[in-house]
C-alpha positions as CSV (number, residue, x, y, z in Angstrom):
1,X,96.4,211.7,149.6
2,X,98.4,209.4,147.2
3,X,101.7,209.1,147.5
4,X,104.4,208.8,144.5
5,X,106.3,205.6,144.5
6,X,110.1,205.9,143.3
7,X,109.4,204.3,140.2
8,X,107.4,207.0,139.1
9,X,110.6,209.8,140.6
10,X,112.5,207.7,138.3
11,X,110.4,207.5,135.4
12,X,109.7,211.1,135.4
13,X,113.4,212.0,135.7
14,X,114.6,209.8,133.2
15,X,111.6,210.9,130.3
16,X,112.9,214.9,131.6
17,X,116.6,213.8,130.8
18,X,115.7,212.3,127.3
19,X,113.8,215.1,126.1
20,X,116.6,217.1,127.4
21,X,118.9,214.9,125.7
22,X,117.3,215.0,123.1
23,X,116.9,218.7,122.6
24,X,120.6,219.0,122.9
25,X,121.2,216.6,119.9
26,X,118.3,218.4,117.7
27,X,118.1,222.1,118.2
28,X,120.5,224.2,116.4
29,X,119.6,227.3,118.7
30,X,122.0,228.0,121.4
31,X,119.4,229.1,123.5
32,X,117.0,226.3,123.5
33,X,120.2,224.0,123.8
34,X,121.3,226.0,126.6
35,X,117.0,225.4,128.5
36,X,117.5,221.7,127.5
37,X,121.0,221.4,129.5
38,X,119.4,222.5,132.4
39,X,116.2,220.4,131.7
40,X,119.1,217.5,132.0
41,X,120.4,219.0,135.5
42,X,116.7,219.3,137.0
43,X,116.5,215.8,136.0
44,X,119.3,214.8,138.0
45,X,118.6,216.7,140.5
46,X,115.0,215.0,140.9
47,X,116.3,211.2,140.5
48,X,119.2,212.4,143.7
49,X,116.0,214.1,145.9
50,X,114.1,210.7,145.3
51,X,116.5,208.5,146.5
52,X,117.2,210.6,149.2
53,X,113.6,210.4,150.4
54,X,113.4,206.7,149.5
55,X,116.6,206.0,151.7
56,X,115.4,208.1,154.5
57,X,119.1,210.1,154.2
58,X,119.9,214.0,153.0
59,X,122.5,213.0,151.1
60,X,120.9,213.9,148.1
61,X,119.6,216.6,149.1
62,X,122.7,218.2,149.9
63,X,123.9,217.1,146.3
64,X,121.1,218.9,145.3
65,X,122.2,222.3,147.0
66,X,125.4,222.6,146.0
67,X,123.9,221.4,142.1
68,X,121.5,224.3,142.4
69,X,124.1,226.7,143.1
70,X,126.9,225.8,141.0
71,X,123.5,225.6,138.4
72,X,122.9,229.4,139.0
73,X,126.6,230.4,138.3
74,X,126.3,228.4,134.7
75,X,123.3,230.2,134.0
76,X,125.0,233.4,134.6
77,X,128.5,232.7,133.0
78,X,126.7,230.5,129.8
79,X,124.2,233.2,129.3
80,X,126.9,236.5,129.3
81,X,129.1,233.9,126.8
82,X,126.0,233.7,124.4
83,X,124.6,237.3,124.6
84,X,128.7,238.0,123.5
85,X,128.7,236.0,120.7
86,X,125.4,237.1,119.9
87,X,126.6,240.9,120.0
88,X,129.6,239.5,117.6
89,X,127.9,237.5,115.0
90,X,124.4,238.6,115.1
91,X,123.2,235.3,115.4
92,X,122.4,232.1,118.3
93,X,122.3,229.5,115.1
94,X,124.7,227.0,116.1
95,X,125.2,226.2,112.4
96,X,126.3,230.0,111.6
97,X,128.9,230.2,114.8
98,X,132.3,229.3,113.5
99,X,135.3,230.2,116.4
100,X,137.5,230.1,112.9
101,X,135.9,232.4,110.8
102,X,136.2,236.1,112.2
């Protein structure tokens, strides 16, 4: 069995962060904007449980955890805040939401 180097934790975590970056800046749907964030979380989330395996400590780990859970609450507060304005505009274009128009 062939074990990863860090490099390659880090490479991996940096090319999931740009295309999550990247996906933020580009898409226009709330939803996909709203995968892409948490593309950029799991990201960060790798890159911490990397260098917590490459210093031998669980700090990162338990980084990690608490990321995960406060992660799960997002998804459940950002989704209920996108299904409303869904329900209210009839639409998850970012271009068409306007908070000043009714």
């Amino acid at each position: 069995m062939i074990a990863a180097s860090l490099n390659a934790y880090v490479i991996l975590s940096a090319i999931l962060f740009a295309i999550g970056f990247l996906g933020v800046l580009l898409r226009k749907n709330t939803l996909v904007m709203f995968m892409c964030l948490e593309l950029m979380l799991v990201a960060a989330t790798l890159g911490l449980v990397a260098f917590s395996r490459y210093n031998g400590t669980m700090d990162g780990n338990v980084f990690v955890f608490f990321i995960l859970t406060v992660a799960a609450a997002e998804v459940a507060v950002g989704l209920a805040i996108i299904v409303a304005l869904f329900r209210k505009r009839q639409t998850v274009q970012v271009d068409e939401l306007n908070a000043l128009k009714n």
